[in-house]
C-alpha positions in Angstrom: -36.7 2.4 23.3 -35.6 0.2 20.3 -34.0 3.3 18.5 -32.1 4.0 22.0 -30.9 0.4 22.0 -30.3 0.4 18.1 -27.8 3.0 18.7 -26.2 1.5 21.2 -25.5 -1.2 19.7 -23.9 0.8 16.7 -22.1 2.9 19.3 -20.8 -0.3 20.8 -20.0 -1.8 17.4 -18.4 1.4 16.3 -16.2 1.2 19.7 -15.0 -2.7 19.1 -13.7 -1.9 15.6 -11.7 1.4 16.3 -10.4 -0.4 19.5 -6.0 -0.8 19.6 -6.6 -4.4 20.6 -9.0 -5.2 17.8 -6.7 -3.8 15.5 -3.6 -5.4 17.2 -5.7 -8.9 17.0 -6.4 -8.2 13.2 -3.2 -7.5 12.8 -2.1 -10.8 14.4 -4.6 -12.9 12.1 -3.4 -11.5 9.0 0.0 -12.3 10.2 -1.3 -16.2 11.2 -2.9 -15.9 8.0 0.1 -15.4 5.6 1.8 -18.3 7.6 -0.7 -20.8 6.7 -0.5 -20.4 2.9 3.5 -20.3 3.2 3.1 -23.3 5.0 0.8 -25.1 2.5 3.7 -24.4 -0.1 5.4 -27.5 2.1 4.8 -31.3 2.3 2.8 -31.6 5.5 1.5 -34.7 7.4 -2.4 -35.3 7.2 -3.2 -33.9 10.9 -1.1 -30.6 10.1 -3.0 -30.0 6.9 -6.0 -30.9 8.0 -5.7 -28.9 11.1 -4.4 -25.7 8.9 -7.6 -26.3 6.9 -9.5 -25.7 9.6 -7.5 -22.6 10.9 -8.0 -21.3 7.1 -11.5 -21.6 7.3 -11.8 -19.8 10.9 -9.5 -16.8 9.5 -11.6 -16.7 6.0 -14.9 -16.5 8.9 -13.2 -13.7 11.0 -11.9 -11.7 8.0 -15.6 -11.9 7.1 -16.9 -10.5 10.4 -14.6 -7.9 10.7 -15.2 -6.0 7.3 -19.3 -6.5 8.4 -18.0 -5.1 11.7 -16.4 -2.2 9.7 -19.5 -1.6 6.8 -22.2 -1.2 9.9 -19.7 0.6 12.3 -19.4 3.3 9.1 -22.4 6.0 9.5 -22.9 6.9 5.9 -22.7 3.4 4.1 -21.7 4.8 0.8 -18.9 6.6 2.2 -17.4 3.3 3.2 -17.4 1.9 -0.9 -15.8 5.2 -1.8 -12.5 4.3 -0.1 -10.7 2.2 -2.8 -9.0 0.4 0.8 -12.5 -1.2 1.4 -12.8 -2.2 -1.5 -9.9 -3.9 -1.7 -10.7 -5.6 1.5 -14.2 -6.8 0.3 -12.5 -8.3 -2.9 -10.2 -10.2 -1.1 -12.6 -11.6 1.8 -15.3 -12.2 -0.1 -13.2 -13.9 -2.6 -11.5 -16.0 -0.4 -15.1 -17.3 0.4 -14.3 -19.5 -2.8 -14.1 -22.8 -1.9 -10.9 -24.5 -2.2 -11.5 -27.9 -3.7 -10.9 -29.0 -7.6 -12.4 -26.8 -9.6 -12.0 -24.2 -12.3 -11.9 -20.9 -9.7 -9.3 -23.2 -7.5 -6.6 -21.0 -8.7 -8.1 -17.7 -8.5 -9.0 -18.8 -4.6 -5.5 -19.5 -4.0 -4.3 -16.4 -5.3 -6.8 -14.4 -2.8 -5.9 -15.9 0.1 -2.3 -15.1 -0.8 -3.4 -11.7 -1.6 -4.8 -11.7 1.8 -1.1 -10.7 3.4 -1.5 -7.1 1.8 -4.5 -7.0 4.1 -1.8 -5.6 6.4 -1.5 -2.3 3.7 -5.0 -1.4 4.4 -5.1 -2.1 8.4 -2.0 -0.1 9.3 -2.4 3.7 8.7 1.4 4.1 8.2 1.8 2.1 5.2 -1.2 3.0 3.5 0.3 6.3 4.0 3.4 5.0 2.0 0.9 3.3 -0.6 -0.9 6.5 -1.6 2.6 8.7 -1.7 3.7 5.7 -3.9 0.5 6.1 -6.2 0.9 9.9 -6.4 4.5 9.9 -7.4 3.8 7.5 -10.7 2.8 9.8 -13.1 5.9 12.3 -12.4 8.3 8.4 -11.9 6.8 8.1 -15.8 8.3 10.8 -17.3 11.7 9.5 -15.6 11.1 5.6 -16.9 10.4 7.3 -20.1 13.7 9.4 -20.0 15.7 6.4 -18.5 13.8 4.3 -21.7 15.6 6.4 -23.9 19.2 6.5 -22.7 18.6 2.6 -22.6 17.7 2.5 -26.1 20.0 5.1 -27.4 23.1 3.3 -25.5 21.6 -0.2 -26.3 22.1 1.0 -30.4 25.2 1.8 -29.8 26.1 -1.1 -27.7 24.7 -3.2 -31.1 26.9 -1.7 -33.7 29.8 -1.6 -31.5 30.2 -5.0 -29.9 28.0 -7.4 -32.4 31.0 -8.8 -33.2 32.9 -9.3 -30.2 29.9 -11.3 -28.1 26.2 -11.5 -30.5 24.5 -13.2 -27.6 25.0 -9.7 -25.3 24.9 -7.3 -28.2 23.4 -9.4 -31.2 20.3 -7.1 -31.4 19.1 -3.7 -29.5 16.1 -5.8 -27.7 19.1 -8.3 -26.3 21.1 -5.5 -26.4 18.8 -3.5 -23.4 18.7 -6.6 -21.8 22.2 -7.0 -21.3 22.1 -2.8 -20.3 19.9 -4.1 -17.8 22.3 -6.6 -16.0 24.9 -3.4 -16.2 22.4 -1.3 -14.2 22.0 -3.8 -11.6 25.4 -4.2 -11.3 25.1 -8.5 -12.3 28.8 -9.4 -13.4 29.0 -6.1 -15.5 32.4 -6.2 -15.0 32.7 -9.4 -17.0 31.1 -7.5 -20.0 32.6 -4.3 -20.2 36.7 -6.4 -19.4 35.1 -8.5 -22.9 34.5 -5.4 -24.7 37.8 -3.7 -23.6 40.1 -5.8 -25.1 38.9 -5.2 -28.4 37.9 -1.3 -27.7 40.2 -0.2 -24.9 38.5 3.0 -24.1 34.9 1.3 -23.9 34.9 1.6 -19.8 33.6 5.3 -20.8 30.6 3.6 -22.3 29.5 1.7 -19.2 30.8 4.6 -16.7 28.8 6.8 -18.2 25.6 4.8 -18.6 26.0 3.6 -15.0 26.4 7.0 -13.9 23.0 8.2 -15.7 21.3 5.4 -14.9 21.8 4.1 -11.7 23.0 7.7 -9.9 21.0 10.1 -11.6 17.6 8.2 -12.5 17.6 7.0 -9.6 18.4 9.9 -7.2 15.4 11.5 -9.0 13.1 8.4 -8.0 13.7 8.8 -5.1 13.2 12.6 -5.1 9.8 12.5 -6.6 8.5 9.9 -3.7 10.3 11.7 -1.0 8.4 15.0 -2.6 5.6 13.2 -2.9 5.6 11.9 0.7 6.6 15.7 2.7 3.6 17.0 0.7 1.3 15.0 2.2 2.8 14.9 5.4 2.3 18.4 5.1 -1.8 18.1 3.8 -2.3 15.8 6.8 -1.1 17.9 9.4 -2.8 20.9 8.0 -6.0 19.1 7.9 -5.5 17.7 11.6 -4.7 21.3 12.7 -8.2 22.5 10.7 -9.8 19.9 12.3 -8.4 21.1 15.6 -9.2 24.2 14.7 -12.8 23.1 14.3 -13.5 21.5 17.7 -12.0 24.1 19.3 -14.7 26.3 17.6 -17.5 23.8 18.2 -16.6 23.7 22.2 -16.2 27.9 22.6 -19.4 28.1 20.9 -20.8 25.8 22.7 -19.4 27.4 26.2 -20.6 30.6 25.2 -24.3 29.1 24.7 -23.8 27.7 28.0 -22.7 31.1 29.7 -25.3 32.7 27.4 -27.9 30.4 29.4 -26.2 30.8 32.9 -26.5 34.4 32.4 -30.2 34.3 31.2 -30.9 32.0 33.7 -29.3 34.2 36.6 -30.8 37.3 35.3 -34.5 35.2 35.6 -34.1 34.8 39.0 -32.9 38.2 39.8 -36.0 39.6 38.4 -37.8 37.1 40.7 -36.7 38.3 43.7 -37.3 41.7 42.4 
């Protein structure tokens, strides 16, 4: 009797936390949640602080409950640790259990509950879909940062022995040197640099041309590639698997229709031999 009520509670409990409206109300929270620290970042009367306070306190309370909702809703407890998601969720709820009042941790308390926005990563299953693609396209986005590393530096060298003369705060150096290659990638007042340059080396618009064109045509274009790659890959692993999962329940419910015609037909056959 207790094990048949011990498993309907977990059934129930597994029910509530895989429920759209949970989700949608977590989802809501976290939202309500990201509000109150933005609105802490203003001067507020007493009432409105104290009353946000209070909110804080029943969001860092609910946030606890639902990852305990979650841990005993998952059937094989060390399964739910494995997910580096959980984990992240544990940190960051337990962590915001710090208490918020003048001390030493005050800091790293505040910095939880602001972490507590990205929350929203783990919840939705679309942009933890995003997150992972993002993860698995760093090591090949390395080899480009390295690549784009070098044009900067080759182009910041020549940049240095070039135009040292005409403006040593821009081109003084190659570390100020990148630097100032930087604002030209990001397109902040290049023009002003390279019209400086050009009227002491009129043909020096091929030198930022070209260095634009590598850097924020081509690099890019292939950042975007990799994630893009990255992403239709695992689009691709994800429906497979949901099609071999398919594949697998439809197994499961033949077989077990055939044991059920296999015991219809035993069954007949029983009484048949009855009668005889």
């Amino acid at each position: 009797m207790e094990m048949s009520r011990s498993g309907n509670a977990f059934a129930l409990i597994k029910r509530v936390e895989k429920s759209v409206w949970f989700q949608g109300f977590i989802i809501s929270i976290i939202i309500i949640a990201a509000l109150t620290v933005g609105a802490k970042t203003y001067s507020l009367p007493s009432g409105v602080e104290l009353a946000i306070n209070y909110l804080d306190t029943f969001i860092t309370a609910f946030f606890l409950v639902e990852v305990s909702l979650r841990f005993f809703a998952c059937e094989d407890k060390w399964r739910f640790f494995k997910d580096p998601w959980n984990i992240f969720d544990t940190i960051i709820v337990v962590g915001s259990l710090i208490p918020m009042s003048e001390t030493d941790m005050v800091l790293v308390a505040r910095l939880l509950r602001v972490f507590r926005v990205l929350r929203l990563v783990s919840i939705i299953p679309d942009l933890r879909f995003l997150i992972n693609a993002l993860i698995k396209a760093i090591p090949k986005m390395g080899y480009i940062a390295l690549l784009m590393f070098i044009i900067f530096y080759i182009f910041a060298a020549v940049g240095s022995i070039f135009f040292e003369d005409i403006n040593e705060t821009l081109w003084g150096d190659i570390a100020i040197s990148m630097l100032t290659l930087f604002r030209v990638a990001t397109f902040e007042d290049w023009t002003d640099v390279m019209y400086e340059t050009m009227a002491v080396y009129p043909l020096s618009w091929i030198f930022y041309v070209v260095f634009i064109f590598l850097t924020a045509f081509v690099f890019l274009n292939m950042m975007v590639g990799v994630v893009l790659d990255v992403m239709t890959r695992e689009t691709a692993e994800k429906e497979h698997d949901a099609q071999e999962n398919n594949h697998q329940a439809l197994v499961t419910q033949i077989s077990e229709l055939q044991q059920q015609v296999a015991r219809l037909a035993d069954k007949i056959d029983a009484q048949h031999k009855e009668k005889d």
